[in-house]
C-alpha positions as CSV (number, residue, x, y, z in Angstrom):
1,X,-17.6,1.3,10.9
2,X,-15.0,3.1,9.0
3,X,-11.9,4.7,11.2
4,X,-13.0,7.9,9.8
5,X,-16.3,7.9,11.3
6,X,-14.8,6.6,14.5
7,X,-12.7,9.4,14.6
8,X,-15.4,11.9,13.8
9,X,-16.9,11.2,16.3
10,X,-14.3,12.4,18.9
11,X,-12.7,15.1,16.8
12,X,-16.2,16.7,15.2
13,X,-17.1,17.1,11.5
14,X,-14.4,20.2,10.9
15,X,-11.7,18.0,12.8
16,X,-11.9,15.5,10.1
17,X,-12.1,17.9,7.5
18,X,-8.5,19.4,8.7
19,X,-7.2,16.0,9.4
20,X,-8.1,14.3,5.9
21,X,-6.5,17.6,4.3
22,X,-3.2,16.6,6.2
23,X,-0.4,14.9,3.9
24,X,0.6,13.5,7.6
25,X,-2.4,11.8,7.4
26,X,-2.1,10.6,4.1
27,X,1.5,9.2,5.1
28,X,0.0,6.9,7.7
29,X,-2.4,5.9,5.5
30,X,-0.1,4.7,3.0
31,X,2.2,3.4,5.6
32,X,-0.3,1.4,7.8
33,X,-1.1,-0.3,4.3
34,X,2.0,-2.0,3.2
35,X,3.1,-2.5,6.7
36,X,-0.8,-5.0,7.0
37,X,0.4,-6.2,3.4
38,X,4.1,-6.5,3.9
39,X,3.2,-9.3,6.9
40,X,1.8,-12.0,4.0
41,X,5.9,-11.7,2.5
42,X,6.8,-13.9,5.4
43,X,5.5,-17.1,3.8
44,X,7.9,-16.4,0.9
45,X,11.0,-15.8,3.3
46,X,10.6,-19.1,5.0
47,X,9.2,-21.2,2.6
48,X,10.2,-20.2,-0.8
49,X,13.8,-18.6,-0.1
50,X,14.5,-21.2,2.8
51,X,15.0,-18.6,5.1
52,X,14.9,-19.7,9.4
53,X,12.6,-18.3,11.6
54,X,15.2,-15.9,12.8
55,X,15.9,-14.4,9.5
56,X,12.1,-14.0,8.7
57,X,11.4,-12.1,12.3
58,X,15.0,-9.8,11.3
59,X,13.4,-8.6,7.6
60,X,9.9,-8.6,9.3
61,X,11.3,-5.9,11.8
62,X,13.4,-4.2,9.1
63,X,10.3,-4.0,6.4
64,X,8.7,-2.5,9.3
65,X,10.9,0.2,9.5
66,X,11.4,0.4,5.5
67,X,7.9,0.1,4.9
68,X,7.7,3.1,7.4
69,X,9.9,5.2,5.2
70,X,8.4,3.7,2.1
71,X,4.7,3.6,2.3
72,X,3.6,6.8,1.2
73,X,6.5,6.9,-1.5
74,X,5.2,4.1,-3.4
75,X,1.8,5.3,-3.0
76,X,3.0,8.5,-4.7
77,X,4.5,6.0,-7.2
78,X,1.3,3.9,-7.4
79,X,-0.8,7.0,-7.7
80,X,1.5,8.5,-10.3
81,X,1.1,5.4,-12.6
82,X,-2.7,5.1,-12.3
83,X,-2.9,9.0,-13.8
84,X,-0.4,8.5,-16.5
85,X,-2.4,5.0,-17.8
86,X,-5.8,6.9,-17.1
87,X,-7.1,4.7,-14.5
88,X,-10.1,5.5,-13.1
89,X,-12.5,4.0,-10.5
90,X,-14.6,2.2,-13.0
91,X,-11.8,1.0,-15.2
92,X,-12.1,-2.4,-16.2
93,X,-10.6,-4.3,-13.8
94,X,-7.8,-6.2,-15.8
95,X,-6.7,-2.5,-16.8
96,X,-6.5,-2.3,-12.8
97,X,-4.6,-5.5,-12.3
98,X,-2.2,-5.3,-15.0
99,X,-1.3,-1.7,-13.6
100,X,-1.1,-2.8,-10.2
101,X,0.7,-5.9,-11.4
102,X,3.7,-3.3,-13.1
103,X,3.7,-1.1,-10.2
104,X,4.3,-3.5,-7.5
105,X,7.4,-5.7,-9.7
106,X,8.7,-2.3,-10.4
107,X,8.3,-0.7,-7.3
108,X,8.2,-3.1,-4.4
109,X,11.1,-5.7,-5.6
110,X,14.1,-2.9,-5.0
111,X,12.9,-1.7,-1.7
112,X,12.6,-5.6,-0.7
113,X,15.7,-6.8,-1.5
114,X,16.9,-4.0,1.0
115,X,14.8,-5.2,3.3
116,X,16.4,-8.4,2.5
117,X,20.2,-7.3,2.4
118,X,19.9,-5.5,6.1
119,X,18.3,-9.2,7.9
120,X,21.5,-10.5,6.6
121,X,20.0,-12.9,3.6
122,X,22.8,-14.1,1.4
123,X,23.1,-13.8,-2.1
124,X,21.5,-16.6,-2.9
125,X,18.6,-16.4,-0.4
126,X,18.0,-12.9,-2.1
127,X,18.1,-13.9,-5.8
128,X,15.5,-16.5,-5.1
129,X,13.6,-14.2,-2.4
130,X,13.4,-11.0,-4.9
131,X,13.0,-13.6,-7.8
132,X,9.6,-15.1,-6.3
133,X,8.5,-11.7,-5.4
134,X,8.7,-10.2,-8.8
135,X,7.6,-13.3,-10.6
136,X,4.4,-13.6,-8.0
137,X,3.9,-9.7,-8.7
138,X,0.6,-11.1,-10.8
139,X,-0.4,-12.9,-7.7
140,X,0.5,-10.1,-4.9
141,X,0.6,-7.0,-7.3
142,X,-3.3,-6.4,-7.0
143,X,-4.3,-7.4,-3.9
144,X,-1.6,-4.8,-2.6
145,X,-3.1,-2.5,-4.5
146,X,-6.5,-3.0,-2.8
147,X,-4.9,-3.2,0.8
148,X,-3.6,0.4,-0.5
149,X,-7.5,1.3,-1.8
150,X,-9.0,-0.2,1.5
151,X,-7.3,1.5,3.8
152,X,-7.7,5.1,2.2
153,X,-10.7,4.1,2.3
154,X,-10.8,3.4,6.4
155,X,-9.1,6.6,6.4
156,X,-11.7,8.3,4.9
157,X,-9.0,9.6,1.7
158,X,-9.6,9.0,-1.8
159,X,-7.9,6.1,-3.2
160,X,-5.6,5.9,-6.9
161,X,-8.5,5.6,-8.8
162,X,-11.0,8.5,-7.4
163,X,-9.2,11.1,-9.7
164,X,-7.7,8.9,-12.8
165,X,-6.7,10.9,-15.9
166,X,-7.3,14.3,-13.0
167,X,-4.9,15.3,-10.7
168,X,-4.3,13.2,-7.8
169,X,-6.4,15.5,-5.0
170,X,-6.1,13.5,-2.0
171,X,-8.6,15.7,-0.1
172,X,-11.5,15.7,2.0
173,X,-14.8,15.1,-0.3
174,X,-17.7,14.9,1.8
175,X,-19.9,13.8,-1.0
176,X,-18.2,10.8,-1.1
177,X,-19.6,9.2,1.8
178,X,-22.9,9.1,3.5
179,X,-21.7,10.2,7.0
180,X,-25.2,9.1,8.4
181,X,-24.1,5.5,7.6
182,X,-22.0,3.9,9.7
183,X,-21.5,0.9,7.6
């Protein structure tokens, strides 16, 4: 069952309709998405950049609250990227990776050496912690971008790729979905 539905249920069909409208909504959308994502950068803290346990839990905590405050911007970015490349929903998918690939080195390597700078990493622990991360962008790049497409989808918004070449129109569509099915 998708959230959405869940949620229907207790709020009613117009409810959902008002709530899918909300850029709020949107916002923790985006932001519940690369916070789930943002847990997988701990294998690269302690194993790649030689980080302690300590330091991991520190930039853990502070990508929580970055990624709280960065979410939705980056999806902006994301979204943004996929209309100016004319990415739609049935794209072929290396058009998909190689956009998500770009978005994520160019977008998601500043905001985590910040992350990285306030848990106290030194210089060197950040030039090979941000290095990894924006040479594994081809690796992480799309599978972030479908976290981002799986959870608008939970939250009953249309993803990136709903709108392509269009404008961006994260609204309600009710077409979209079978409501009947609570798959």
């Amino acid at each position: 069952m998708k959230l959405i539905n869940g949620l229907e249920k207790l709020i009613g069909k117009e409810g959902r309709k008002k709530l899918v409208e909300n850029r709020f909504y949107t916002w923790a959308s985006d932001i519940a998405a690369i916070n789930l994502f943002s847990l997988s950068f701990a294998l690269n803290e302690a194993y790649i950049a030689g980080m302690d346990w300590t330091e991991v839990g520190k930039t853990r905590l502070a990508a929580v609250v970055g990624n709280t405050v960065v979410g939705r911007p980056y999806g902006i970015y994301r979204d943004w990227v996929m209309k100016k490349l004319h990415v739609k929903k049935d794209s072929h998918w290396l058009k998909k990776y190689a956009v998500d690939v770009g978005t994520f080195a160019t977008g998601q390597t500043p905001f985590y050496l910040g992350f990285l700078i306030v848990a106290g990493a030194d210089a060197s622990e950040m030039l090979r912690a941000a290095s990894f991360l924006t040479l594994a962008a081809p690796l992480v790049g799309r599978p972030q971008g479908w976290v981002y497409d799986q959870m608008r989808d939970q939250f009953g918004i249309e993803g990136a790729y709903e709108k392509g070449n269009e404008e961006m129109n994260l609204k309600y569509n009710p077409q979209k979905e079978n409501l009947g099915n609570a798959s």
